[in-house]
FIKOLZA-1660 file (N, C-alpha, C; in steps of 0.1 Angstrom, whole numbers, plus 5000, padded with zeros to 4 digits):
% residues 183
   i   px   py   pz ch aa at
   1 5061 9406 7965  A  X  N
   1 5069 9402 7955  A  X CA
   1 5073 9387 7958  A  X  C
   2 5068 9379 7949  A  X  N
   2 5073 9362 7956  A  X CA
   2 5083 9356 7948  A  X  C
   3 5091 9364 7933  A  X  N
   3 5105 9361 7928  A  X CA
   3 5111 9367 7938  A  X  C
   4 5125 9366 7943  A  X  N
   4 5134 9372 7949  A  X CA
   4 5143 9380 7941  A  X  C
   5 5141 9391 7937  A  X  N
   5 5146 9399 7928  A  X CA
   5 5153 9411 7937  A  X  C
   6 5149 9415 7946  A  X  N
   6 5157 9426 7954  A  X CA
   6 5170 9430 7957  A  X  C
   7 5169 9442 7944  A  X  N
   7 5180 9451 7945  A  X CA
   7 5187 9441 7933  A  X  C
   8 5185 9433 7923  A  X  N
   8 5185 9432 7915  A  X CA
   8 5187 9437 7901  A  X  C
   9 5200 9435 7895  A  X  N
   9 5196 9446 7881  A  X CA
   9 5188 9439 7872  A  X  C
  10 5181 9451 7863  A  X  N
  10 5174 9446 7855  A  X CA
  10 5181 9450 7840  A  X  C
  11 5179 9441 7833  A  X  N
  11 5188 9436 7820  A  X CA
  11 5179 9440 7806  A  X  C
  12 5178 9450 7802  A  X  N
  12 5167 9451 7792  A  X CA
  12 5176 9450 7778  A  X  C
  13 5171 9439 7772  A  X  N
  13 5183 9437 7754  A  X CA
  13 5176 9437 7742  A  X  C
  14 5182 9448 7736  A  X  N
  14 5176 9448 7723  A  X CA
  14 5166 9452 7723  A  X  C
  15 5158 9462 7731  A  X  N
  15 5144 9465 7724  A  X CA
  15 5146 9478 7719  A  X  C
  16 5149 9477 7706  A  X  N
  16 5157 9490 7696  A  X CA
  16 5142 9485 7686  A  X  C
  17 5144 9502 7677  A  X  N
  17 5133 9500 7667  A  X CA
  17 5133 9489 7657  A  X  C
  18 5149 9487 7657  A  X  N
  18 5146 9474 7644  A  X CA
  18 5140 9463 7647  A  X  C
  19 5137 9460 7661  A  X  N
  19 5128 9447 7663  A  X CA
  19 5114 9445 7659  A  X  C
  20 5107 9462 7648  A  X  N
  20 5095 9462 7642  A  X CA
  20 5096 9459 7630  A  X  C
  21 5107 9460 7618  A  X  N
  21 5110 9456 7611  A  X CA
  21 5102 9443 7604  A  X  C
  22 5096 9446 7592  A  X  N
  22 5088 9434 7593  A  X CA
  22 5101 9417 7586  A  X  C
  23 5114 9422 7585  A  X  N
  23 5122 9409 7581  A  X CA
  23 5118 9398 7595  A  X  C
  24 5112 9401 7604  A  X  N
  24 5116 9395 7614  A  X CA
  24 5103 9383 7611  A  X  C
  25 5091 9387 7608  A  X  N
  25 5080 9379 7608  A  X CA
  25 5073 9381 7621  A  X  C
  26 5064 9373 7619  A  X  N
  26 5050 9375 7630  A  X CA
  26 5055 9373 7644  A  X  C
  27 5055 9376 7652  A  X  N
  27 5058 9376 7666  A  X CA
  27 5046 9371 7678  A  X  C
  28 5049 9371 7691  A  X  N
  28 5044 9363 7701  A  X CA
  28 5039 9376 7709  A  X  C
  29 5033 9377 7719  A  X  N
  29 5033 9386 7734  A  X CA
  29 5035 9402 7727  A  X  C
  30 5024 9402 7726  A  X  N
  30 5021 9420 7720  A  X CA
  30 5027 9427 7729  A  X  C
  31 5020 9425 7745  A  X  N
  31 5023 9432 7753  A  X CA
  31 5032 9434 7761  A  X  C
  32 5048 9425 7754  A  X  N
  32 5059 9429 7765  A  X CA
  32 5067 9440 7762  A  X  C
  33 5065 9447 7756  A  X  N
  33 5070 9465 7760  A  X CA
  33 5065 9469 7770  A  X  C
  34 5049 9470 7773  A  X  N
  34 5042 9476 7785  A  X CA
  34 5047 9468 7795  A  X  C
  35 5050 9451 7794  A  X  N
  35 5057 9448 7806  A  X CA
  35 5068 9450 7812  A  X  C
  36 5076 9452 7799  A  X  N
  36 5093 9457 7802  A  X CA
  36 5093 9475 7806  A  X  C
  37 5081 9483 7801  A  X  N
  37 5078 9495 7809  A  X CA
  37 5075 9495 7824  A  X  C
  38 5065 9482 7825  A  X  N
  38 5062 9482 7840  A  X CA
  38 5078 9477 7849  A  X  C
  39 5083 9469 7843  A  X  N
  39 5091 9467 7851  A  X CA
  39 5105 9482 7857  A  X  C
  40 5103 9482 7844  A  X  N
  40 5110 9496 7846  A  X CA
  40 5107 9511 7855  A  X  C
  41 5094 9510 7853  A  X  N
  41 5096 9518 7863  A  X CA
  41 5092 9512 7881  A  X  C
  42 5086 9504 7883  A  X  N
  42 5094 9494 7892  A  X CA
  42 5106 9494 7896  A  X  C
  43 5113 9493 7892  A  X  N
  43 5130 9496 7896  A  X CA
  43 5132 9505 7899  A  X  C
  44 5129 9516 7886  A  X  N
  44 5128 9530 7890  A  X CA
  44 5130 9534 7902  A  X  C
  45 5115 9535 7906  A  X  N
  45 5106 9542 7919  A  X CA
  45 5115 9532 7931  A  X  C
  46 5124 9520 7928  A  X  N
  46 5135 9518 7939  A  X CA
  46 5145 9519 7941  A  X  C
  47 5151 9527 7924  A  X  N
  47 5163 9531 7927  A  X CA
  47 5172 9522 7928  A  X  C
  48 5168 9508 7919  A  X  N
  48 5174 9498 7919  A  X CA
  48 5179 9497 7905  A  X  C
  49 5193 9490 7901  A  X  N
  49 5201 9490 7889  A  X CA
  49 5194 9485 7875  A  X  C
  50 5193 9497 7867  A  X  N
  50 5189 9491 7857  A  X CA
  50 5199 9493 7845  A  X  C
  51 5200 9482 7836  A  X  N
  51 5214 9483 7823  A  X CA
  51 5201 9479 7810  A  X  C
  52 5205 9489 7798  A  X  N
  52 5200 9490 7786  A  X CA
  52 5210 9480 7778  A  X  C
  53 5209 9468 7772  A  X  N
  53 5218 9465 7763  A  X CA
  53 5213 9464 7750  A  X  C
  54 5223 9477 7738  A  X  N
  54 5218 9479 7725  A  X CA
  54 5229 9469 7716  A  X  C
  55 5221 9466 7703  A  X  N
  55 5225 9458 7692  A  X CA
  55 5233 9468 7684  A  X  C
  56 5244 9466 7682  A  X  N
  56 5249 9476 7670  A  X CA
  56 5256 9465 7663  A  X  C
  57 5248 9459 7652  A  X  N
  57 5250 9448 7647  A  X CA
  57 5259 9455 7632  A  X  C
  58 5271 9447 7634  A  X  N
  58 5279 9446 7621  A  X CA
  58 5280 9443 7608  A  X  C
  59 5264 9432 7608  A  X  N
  59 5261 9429 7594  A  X CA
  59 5252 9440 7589  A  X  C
  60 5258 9437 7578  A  X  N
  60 5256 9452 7565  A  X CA
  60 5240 9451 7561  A  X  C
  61 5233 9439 7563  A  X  N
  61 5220 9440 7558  A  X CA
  61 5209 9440 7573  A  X  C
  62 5214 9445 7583  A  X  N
  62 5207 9439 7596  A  X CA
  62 5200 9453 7596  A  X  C
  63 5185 9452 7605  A  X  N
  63 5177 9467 7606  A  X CA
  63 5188 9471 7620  A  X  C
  64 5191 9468 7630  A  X  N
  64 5202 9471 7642  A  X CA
  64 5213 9477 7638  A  X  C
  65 5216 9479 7626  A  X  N
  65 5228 9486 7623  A  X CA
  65 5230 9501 7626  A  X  C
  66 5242 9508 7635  A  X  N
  66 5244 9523 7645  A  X CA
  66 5240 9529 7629  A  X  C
  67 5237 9541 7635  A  X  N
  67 5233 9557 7625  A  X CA
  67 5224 9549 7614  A  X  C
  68 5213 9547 7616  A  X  N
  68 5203 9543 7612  A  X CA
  68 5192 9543 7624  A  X  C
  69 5180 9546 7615  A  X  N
  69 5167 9543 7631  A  X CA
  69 5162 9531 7640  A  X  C
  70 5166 9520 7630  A  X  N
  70 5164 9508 7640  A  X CA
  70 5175 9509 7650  A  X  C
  71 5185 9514 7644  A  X  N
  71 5193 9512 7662  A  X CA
  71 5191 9517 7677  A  X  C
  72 5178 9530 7675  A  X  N
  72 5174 9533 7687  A  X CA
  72 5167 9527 7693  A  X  C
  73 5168 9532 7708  A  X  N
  73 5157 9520 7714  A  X CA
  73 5146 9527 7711  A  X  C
  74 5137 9519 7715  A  X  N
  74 5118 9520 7720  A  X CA
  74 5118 9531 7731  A  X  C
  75 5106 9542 7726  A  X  N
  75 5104 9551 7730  A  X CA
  75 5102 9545 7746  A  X  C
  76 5093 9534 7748  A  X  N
  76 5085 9534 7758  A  X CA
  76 5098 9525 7769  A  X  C
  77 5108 9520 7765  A  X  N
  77 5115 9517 7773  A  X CA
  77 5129 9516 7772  A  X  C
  78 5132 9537 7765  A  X  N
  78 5145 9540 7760  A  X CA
  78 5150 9543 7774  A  X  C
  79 5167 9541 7778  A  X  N
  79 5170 9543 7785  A  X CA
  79 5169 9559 7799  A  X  C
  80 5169 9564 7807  A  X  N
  80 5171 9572 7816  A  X CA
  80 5181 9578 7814  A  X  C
  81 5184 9588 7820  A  X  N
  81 5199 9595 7827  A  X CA
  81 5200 9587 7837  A  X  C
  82 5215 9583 7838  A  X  N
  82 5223 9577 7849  A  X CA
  82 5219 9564 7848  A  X  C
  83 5213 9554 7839  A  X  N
  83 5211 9542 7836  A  X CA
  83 5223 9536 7824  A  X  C
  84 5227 9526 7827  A  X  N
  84 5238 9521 7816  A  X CA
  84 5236 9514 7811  A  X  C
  85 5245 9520 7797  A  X  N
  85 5238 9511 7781  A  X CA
  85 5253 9502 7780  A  X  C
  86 5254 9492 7776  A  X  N
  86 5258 9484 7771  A  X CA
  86 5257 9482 7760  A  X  C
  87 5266 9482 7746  A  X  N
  87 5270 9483 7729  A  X CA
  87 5274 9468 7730  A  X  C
  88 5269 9460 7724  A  X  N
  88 5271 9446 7720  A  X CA
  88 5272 9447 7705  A  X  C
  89 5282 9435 7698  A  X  N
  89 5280 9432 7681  A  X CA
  89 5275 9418 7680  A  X  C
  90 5274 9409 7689  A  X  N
  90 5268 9395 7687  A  X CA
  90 5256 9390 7695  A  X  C
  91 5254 9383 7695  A  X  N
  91 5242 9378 7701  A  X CA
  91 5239 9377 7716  A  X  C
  92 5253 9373 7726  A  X  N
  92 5255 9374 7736  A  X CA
  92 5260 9386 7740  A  X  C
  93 5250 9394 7750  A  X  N
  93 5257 9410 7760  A  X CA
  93 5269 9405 7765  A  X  C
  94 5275 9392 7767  A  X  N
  94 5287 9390 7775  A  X CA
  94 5301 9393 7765  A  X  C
  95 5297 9388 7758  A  X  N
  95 5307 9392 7743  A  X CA
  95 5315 9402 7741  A  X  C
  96 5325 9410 7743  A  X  N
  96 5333 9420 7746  A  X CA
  96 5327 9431 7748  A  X  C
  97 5319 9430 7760  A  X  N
  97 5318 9437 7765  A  X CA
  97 5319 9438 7782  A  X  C
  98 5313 9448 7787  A  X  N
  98 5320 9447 7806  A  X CA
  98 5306 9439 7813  A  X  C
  99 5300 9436 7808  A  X  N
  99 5283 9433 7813  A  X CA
  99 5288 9425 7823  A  X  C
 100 5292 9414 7822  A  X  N
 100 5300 9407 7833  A  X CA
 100 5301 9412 7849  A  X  C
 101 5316 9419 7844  A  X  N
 101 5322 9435 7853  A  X CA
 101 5308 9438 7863  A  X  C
 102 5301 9445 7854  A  X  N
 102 5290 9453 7858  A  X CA
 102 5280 9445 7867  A  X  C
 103 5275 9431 7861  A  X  N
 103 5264 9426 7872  A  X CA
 103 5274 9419 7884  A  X  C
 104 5285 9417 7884  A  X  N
 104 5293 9415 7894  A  X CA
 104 5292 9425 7906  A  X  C
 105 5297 9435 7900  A  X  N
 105 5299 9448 7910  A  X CA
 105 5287 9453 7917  A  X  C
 106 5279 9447 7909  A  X  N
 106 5262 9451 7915  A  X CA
 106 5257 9439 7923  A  X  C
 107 5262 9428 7922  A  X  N
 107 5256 9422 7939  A  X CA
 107 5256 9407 7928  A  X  C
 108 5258 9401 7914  A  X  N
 108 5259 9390 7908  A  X CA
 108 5245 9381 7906  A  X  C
 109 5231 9396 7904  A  X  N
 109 5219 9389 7903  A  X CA
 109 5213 9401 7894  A  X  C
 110 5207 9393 7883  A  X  N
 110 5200 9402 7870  A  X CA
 110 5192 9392 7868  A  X  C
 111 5178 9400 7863  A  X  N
 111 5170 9401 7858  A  X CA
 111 5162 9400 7847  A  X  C
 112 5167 9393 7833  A  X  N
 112 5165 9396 7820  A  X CA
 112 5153 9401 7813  A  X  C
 113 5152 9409 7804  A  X  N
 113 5139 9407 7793  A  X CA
 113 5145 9416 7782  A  X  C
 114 5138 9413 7771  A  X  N
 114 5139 9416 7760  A  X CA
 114 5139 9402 7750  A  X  C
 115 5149 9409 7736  A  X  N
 115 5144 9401 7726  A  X CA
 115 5158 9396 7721  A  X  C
 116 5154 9389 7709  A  X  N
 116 5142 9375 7708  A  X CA
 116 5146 9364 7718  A  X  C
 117 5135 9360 7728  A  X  N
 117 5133 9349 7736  A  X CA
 117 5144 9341 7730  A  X  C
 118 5144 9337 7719  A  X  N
 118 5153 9325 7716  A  X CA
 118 5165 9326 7710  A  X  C
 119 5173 9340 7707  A  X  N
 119 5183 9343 7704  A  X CA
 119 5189 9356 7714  A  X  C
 120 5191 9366 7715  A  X  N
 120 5205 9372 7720  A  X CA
 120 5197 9375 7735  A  X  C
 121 5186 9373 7741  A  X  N
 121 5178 9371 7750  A  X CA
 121 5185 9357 7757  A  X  C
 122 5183 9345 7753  A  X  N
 122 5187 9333 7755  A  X CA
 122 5203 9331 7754  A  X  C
 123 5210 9331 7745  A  X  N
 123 5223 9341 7748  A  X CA
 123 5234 9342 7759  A  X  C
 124 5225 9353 7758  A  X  N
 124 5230 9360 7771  A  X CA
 124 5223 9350 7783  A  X  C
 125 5212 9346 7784  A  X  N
 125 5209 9341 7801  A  X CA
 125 5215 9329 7802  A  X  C
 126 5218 9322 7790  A  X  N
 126 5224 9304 7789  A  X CA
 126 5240 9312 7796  A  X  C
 127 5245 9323 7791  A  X  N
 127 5262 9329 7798  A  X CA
 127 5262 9332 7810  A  X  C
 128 5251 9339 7813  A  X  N
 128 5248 9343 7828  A  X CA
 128 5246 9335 7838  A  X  C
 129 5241 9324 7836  A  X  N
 129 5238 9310 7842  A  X CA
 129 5253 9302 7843  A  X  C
 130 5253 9300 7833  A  X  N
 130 5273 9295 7832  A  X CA
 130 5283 9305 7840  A  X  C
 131 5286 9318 7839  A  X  N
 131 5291 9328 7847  A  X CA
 131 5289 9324 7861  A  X  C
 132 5283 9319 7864  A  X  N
 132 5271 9317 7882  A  X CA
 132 5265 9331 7890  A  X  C
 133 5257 9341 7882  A  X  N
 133 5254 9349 7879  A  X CA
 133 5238 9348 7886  A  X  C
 134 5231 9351 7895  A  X  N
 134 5218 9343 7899  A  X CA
 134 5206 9351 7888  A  X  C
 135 5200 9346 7875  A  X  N
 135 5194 9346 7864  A  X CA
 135 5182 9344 7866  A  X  C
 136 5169 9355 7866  A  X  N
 136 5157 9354 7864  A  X CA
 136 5154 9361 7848  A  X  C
 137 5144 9353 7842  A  X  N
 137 5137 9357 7828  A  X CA
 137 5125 9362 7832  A  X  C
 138 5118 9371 7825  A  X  N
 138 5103 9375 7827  A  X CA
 138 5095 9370 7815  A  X  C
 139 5090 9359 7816  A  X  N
 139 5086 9355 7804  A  X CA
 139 5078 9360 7797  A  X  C
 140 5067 9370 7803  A  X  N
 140 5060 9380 7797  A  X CA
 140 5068 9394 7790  A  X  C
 141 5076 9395 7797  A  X  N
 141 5086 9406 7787  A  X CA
 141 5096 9402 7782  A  X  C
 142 5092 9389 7772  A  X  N
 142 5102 9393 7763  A  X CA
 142 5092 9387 7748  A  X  C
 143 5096 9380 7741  A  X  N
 143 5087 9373 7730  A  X CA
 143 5101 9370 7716  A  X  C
 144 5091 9358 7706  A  X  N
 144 5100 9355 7698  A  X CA
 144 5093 9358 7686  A  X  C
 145 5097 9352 7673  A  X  N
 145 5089 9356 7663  A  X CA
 145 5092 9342 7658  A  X  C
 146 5080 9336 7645  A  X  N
 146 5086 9329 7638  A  X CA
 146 5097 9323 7637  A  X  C
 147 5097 9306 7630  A  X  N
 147 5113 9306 7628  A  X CA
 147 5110 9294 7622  A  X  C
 148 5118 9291 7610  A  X  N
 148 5116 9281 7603  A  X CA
 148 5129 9270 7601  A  X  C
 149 5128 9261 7607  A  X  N
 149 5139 9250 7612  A  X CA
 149 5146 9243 7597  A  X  C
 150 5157 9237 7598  A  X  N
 150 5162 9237 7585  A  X CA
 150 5157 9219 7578  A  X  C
 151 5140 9214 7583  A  X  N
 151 5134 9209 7573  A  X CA
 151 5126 9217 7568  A  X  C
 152 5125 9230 7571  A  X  N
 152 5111 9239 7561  A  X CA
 152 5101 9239 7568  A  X  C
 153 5101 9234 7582  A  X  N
 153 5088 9236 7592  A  X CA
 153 5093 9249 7597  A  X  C
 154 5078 9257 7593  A  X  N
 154 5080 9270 7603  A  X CA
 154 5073 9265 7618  A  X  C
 155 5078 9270 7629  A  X  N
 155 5074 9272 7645  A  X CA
 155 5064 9284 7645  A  X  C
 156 5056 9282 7647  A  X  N
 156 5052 9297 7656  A  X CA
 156 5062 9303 7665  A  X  C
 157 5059 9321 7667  A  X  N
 157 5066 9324 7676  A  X CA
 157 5061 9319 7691  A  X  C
 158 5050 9316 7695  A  X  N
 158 5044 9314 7703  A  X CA
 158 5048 9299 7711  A  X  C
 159 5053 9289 7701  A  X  N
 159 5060 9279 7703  A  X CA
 159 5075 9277 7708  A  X  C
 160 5083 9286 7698  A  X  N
 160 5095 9291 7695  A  X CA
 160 5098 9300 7713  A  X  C
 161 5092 9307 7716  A  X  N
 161 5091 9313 7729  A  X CA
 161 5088 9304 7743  A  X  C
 162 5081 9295 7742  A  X  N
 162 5079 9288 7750  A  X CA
 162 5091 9278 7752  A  X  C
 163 5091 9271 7738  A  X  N
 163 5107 9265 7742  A  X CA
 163 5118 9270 7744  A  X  C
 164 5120 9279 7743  A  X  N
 164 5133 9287 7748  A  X CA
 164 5135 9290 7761  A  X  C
 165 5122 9295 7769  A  X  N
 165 5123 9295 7783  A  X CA
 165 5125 9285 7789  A  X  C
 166 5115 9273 7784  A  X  N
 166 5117 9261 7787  A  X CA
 166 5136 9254 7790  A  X  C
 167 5140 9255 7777  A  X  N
 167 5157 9254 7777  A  X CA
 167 5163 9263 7787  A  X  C
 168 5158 9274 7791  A  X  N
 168 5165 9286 7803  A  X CA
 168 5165 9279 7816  A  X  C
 169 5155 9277 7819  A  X  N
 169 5145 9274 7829  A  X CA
 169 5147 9260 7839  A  X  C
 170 5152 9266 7852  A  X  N
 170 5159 9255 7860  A  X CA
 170 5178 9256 7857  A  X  C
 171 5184 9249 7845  A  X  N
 171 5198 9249 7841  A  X CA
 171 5206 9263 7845  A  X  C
 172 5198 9271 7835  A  X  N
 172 5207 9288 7836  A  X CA
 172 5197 9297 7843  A  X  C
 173 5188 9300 7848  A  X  N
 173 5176 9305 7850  A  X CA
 173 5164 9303 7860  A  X  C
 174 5162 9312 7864  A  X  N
 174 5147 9309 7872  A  X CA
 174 5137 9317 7862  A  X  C
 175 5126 9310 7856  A  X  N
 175 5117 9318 7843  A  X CA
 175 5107 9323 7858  A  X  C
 176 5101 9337 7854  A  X  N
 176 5090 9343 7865  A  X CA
 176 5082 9348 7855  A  X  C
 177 5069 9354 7863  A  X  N
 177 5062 9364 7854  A  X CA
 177 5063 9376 7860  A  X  C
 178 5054 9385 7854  A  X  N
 178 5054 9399 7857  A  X CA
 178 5047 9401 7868  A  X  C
 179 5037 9391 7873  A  X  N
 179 5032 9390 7887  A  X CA
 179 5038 9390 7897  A  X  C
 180 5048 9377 7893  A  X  N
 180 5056 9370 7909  A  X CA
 180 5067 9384 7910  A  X  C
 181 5069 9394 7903  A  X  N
 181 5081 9406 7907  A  X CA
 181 5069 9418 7912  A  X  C
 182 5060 9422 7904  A  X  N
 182 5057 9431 7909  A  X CA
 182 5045 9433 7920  A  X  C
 183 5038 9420 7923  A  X  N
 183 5026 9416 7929  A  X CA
 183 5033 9413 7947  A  X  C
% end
């Protein structure tokens, strides 16, 4: 393992069914569920801290809204028994909620992935980094979608994802891959 992640929690946000939703538009990194699965059970098999954080989004037209199906997570990397979920209404996990509390009490080093790379993903790690919180991103598990800037240029997600790590990366963050943790 050449990130220093040990004993590290791992921070998984937002990967609930509304993030298939097609409002969201075309997206980046097919494959980061299987990475956010590999990581997970990684941790697993160590017995090391892992926290679920779900979107129960307040706005009335959002696919994340509670008692509805988007609000559950993904089959492939729904939470465990004896793993903790975290209920967020904004973009940032730090937002009234204990997430703070929690990576504190756990040693003051997490892990992030999930979604979108450039919003409640980004978020949260720009808080985490500010907190003084020691912040690694897995750039392979997480991805952005689309995003159209307010001259009418759309970004790819592929673009849109890159620069967002980019912004993480060094300031609030150490960005890794899925190699440098589990290799």
């Amino acid at each position: 393992m050449s990130a220093n992640v040990a004993e590290s929690a791992l921070v998984v946000i937002d990967v609930q069914m509304a993030i298939d939703d097609p409002v969201w538009g075309p997206r980046n990194n097919p494959d980061a569920e299987e990475c956010i699965a590999t990581l997970l059970a990684f941790w697993r098999a160590r017995s090391w801290p892992v926290i679920h954080v779900r979107h129960d989004s307040v706005n009335e037209d959002s696919p994340y809204r509670p008692d509805q199906p988007g609000n559950d997570f993904k089959a492939l990397v729904a939470p465990h028994e004896g793993e903790q979920v975290v209920a967020k209404t904004t973009n940032s996990a730090f937002i009234g909620t204990r997430l703070e509390d929690i990576l504190r009490e756990l040693g003051g080093r997490a892990v992030f992935v999930g979604v979108l790379t450039n919003n409640s993903l980004e978020a949260t790690v720009r808080m985490a980094g500010n907190l003084g919180i020691e912040t690694y991103v897995v750039s392979d598990a997480c991805w952005s979608v689309d995003k159209t800037d307010g001259r009418g240029r759309t970004w790819l997600a592929e673009d849109v994802h890159a620069l967002s790590l980019a912004n993480m990366h060094g300031e609030y963050a150490q960005v890794v891959s899925l190699g440098e943790i589990v290799n």
